[in-house]
C-alpha positions in Angstrom: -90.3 -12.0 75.5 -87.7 -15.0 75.4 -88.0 -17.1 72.5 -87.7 -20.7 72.2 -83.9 -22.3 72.8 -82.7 -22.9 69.4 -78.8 -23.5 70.7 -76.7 -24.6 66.9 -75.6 -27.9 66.7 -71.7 -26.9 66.7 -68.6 -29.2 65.5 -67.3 -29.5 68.8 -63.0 -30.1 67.9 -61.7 -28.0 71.4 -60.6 -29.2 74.6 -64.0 -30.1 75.5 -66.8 -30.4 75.5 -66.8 -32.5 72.9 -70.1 -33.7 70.9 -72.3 -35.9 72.7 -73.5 -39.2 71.2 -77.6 -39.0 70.0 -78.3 -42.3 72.5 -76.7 -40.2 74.9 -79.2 -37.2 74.3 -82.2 -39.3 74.1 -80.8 -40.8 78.1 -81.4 -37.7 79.4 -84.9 -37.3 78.3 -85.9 -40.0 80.6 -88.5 -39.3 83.5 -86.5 -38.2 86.4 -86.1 -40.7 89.3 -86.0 -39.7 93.5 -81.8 -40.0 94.2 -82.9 -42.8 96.6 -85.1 -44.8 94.3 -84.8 -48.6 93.8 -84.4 -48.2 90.0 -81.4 -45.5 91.0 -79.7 -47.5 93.1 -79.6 -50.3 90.1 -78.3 -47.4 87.9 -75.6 -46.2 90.2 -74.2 -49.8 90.6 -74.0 -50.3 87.0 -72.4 -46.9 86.7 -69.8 -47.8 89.5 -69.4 -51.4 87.2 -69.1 -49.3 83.8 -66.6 -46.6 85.3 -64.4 -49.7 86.4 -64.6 -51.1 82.8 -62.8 -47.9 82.2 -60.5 -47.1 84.8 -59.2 -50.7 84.4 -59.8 -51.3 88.2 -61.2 -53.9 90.8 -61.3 -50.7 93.6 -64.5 -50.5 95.5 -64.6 -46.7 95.5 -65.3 -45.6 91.8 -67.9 -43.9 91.3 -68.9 -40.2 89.7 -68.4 -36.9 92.3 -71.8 -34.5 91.6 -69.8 -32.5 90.4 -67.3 -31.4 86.8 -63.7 -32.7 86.6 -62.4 -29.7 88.5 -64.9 -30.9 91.3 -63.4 -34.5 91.5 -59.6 -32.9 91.1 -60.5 -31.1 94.6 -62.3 -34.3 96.4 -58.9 -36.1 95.7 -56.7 -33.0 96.8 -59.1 -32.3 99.8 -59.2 -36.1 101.0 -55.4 -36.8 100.7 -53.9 -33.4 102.0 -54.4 -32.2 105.9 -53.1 -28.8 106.7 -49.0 -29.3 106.9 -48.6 -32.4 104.4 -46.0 -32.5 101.8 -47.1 -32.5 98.2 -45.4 -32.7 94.8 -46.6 -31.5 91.9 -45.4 -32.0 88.0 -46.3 -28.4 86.8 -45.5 -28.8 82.8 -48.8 -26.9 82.3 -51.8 -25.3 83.6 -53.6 -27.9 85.2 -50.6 -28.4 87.4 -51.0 -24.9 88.0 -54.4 -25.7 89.3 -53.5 -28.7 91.4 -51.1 -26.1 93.1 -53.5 -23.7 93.6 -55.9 -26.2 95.1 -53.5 -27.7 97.8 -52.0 -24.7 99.0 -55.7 -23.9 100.1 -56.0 -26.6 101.9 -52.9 -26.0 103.7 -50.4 -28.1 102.2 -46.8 -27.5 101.7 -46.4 -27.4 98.2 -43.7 -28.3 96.1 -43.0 -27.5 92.0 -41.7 -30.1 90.3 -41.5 -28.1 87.0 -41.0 -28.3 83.1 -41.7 -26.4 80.1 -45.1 -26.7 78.7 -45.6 -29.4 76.3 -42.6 -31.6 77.9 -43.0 -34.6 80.6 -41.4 -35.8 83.5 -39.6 -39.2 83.8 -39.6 -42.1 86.2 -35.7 -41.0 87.1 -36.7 -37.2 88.2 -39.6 -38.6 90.6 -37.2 -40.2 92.0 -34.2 -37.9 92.6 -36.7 -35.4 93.7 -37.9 -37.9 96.3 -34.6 -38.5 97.5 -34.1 -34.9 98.1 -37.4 -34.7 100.2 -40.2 -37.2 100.5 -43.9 -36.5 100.0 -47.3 -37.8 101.0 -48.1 -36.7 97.6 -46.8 -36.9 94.3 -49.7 -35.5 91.7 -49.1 -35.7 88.0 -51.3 -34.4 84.3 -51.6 -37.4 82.7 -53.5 -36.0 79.7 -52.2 -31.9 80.0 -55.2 -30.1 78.4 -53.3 -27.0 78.1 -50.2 -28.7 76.0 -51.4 -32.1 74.6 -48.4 -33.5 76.1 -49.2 -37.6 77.3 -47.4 -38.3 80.2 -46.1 -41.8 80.6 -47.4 -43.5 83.9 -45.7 -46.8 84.0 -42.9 -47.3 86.8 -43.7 -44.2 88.9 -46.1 -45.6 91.4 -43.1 -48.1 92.4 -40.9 -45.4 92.8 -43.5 -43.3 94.4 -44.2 -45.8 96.9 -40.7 -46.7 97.6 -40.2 -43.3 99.3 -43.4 -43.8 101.3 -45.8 -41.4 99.4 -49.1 -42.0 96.6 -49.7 -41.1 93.4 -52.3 -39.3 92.3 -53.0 -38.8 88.5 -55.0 -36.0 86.6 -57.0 -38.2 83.9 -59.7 -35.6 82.7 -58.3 -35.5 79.1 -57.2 -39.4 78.8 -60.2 -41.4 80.3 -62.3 -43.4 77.2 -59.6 -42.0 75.0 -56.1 -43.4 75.9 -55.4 -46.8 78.4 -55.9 -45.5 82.0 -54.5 -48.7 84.1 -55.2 -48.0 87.3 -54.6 -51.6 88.8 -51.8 -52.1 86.3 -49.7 -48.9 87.0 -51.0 -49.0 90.6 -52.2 -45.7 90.4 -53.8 -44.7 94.2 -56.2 -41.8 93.1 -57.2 -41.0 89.8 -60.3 -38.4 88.6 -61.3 -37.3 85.3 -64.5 -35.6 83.8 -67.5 -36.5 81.6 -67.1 -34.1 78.9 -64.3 -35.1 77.2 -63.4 -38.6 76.1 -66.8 -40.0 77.4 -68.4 -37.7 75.6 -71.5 -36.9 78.1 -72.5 -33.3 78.7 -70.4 -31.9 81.5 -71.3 -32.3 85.2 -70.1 -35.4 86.7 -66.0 -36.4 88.0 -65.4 -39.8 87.9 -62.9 -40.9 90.6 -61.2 -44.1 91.9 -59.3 -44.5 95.0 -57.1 -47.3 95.3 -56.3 -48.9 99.0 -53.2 -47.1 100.1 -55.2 -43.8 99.1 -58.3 -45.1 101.1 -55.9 -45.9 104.6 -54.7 -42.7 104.6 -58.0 -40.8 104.4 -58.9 -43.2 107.1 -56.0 -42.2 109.2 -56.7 -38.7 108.9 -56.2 -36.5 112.3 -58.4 -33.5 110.5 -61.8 -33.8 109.2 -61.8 -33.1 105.2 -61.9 -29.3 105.1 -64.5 -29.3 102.0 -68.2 -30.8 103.6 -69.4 -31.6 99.8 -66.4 -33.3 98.4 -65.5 -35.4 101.9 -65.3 -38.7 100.5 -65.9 -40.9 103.5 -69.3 -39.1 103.3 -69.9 -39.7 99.8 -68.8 -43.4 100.4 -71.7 -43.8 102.4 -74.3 -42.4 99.5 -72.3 -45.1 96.8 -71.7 -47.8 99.1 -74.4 -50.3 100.5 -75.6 -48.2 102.8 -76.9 -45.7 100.3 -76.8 -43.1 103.1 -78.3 -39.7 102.2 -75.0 -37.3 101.5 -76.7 -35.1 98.9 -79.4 -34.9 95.8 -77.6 -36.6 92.9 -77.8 -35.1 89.8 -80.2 -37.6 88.4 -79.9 -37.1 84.5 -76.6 -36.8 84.9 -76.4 -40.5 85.9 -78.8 -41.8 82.9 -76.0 -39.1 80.7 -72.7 -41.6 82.1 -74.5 -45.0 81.8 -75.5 -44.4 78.4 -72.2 -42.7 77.3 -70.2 -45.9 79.1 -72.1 -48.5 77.7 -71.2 -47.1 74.2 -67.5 -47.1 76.0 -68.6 -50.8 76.4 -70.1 -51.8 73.4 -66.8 -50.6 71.3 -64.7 -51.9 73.3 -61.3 -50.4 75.2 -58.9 -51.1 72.4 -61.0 -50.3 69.4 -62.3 -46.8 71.1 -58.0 -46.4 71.8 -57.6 -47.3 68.5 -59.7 -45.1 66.9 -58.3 -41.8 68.5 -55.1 -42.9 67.8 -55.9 -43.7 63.6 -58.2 -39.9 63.7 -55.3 -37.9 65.2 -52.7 -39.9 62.9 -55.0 -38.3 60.2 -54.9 -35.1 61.7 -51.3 -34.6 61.9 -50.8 -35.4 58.6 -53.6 -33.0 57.5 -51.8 -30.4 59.7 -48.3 -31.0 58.3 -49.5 -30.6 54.4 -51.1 -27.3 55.4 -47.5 -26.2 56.9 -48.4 -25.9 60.5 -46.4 -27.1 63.4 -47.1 -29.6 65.8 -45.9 -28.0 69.5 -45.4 -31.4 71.0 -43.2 -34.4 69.8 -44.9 -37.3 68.5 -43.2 -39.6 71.3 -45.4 -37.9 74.0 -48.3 -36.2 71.6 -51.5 -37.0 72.9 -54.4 -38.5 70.8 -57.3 -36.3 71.9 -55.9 -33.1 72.0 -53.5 -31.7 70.1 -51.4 -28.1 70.3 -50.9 -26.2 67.1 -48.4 -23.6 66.4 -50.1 -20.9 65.1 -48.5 -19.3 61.8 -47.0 -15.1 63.1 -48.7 -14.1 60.1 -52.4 -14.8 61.3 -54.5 -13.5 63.9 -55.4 -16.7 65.7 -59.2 -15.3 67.1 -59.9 -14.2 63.8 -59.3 -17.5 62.5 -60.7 -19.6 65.0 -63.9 -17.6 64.9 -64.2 -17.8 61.1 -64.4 -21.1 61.8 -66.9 -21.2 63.9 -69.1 -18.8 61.9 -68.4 -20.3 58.8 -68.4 -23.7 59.3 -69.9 -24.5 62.7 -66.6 -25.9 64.3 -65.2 -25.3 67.4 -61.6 -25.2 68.3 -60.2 -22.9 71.1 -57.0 -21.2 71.4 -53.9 -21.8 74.0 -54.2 -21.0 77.8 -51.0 -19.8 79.8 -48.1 -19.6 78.1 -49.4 -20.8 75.3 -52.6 -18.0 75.3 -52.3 -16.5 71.4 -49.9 -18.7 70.4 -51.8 -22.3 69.8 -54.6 -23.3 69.1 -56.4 -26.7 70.5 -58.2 -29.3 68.9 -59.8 -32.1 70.5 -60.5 -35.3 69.0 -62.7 -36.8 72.2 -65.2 -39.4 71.8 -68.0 -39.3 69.6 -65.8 -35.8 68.4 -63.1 -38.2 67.3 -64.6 -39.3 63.9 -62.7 -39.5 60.2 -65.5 -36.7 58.5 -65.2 -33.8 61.2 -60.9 -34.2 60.7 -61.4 -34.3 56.5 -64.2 -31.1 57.3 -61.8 -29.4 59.3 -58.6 -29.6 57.0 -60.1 -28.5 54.5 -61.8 -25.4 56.2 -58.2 -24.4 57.6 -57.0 -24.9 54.5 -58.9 -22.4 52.5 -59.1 -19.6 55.5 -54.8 -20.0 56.0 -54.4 -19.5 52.1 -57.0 -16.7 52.1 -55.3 -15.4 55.6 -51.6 -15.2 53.9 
């Protein structure tokens, strides 16, 4: 016989998910609603209104793919790319991996546009690489997941669009955490997910498409190769039509308008603010213990930070210690980084002054007792 769930309530300090907000929890206990219901369609326009609030955008299309942040990374990559289009990537970690691996599916010419992990790219190497050969597509990481690394955003839509192609931007890690200015930057596609910054349970991909990025999904010759993720479709379900496309993920919703109105009731620069003061803690925590930081401070990003981890101590070991110990999640490096970093995440409700004092002091005593 199965026993009752009795799942631990975990410190949640990795790359996500991070720890959901109790108004959040109690959201999802609501009495579920048909995906066509009156009182839906109320919801899903004041979802659309809250996810602009966030994005920092006027565009009609923003709304949540049914789907995680991976989901609405292949909408955007299915939508833009028809079999033979040119796309560049900024591969400086291993979600530009990803976004590789995706377009090449879909028959795109891909091209690497590449750096070490944990560095960015400039306004000045889009550029010269766009001289050299144009692209539809330009995608970049804003928030790398894998590194930490922030990637600075203003300037490379104008250059982007002066050689005729779109910009496309990776904000899963830096949505509710960092400023994503869509409008401002003039960013043409953008997704992230719910389970990081937002700090919802994982399951929806917010997106935005911009105008440029909407024309050229119009102009299509090809129909979008992926049925589920075809956005002209799922236009029709978000738009006024409210045209049946597929069965929403109904709790889901009630998850995201809860978690944005708390997005909402902080406010933009005091929720920025925040991450920013709680990592600055962090770093400084990190740095009296003797550990090492892998990513300058110029480009470090706020939610999720890369640690060096010491050659004297097994970094599993440690990480589950932790974890058994004193209930707190980090996780350790992917790629080129796997066993040599670990990765804590300072998302949302995660991103709090207790759980960074808490987790100090744990590492603290396990390093000493390690060397």
């Amino acid at each position: 016989m199965y026993t009752d769930l009795n799942t631990p309530e975990r410190i949640l300090l990795g790359p996500g998910p991070s720890m959901v907000h109790p108004r959040v929890l109690r959201a999802m206990a609501h009495p579920l609603l048909g995906h066509l219901d009156p009182e839906f369609i109320t919801l899903m326009n004041e979802v659309q209104d809250l996810l602009r609030y966030v994005f920092q955008t006027e565009n009609p299309i923003t709304f949540p793919v049914s789907g995680t942040g991976s989901a609405s990374m292949e909408s955007a990559v299915a939508n833009l790319l028809e079999p033979g289009d040119s796309i560049l990537i900024g591969v400086n970690g291993y979600f530009g991996e990803r976004l590789c691996n995706m377009a090449g599916r879909y028959g795109a010419t891909v091209r690497r546009l590449e750096r070490p992990w944990g560095q960015i790219f400039d306004v000045q190497e889009i550029d010269a690489a766009l001289r050299q050969k144009p692209a539809k597509v330009v995608a970049l990481v804003h928030a790398e997941t894998s590194t930490g690394a922030l990637q600075p955003l203003e300037g490379m839509a104008e250059v982007i669009h002066k050689h005729g192609g779109l910009l496309l931007v990776d904000c899963v890690t830096s949505l509710g955490g960092v400023p994503v200015k869509i409008d401002e930057w003039d960013i043409d596609i953008a997704y992230s997910g719910t389970q990081k910054c937002l700090s919802c349970p994982p399951g929806l991909g917010p997106l935005t498409v911009g105008e440029r990025a909407r024309e050229a999904i119009r102009r299509r010759k090809t129909q979008v190769a992926n049925w589920y993720l075809d956005l002209t479709m799922i236009e029709s379900y978000w738009g006024k039509e409210r045209t049946y496309h597929h069965t929403a993920p109904i709790t889901m919703n009630f998850a995201l308008r809860e978690a944005l109105r708390l997005v909402q009731e902080e406010g933009l620069e005091a929720r920025f603010e925040r991450h920013r003061a709680n990592s600055a803690l962090l770093w400084q925590g990190l740095a009296d213990l003797g550990l090492d930081l892998i990513v300058p401070v110029a480009h470090r990003l706020p939610t999720l930070t890369t640690v060096s981890v010491p050659d004297e101590v097994d970094e599993a070991v440690l990480r589950r210690r932790l974890l058994d110990e004193y209930n707190i999640e980090v996780a350790g490096g992917l790629g080129a980084f796997k066993g040599k970093a670990w990765r804590i995440g300072l998302m949302g409700y995660s991103s709090r002054r207790e759980s960074v004092t808490l987790l100090i002091s744990a590492l603290s005593r396990l390093i000493k007792e390690t060397r």
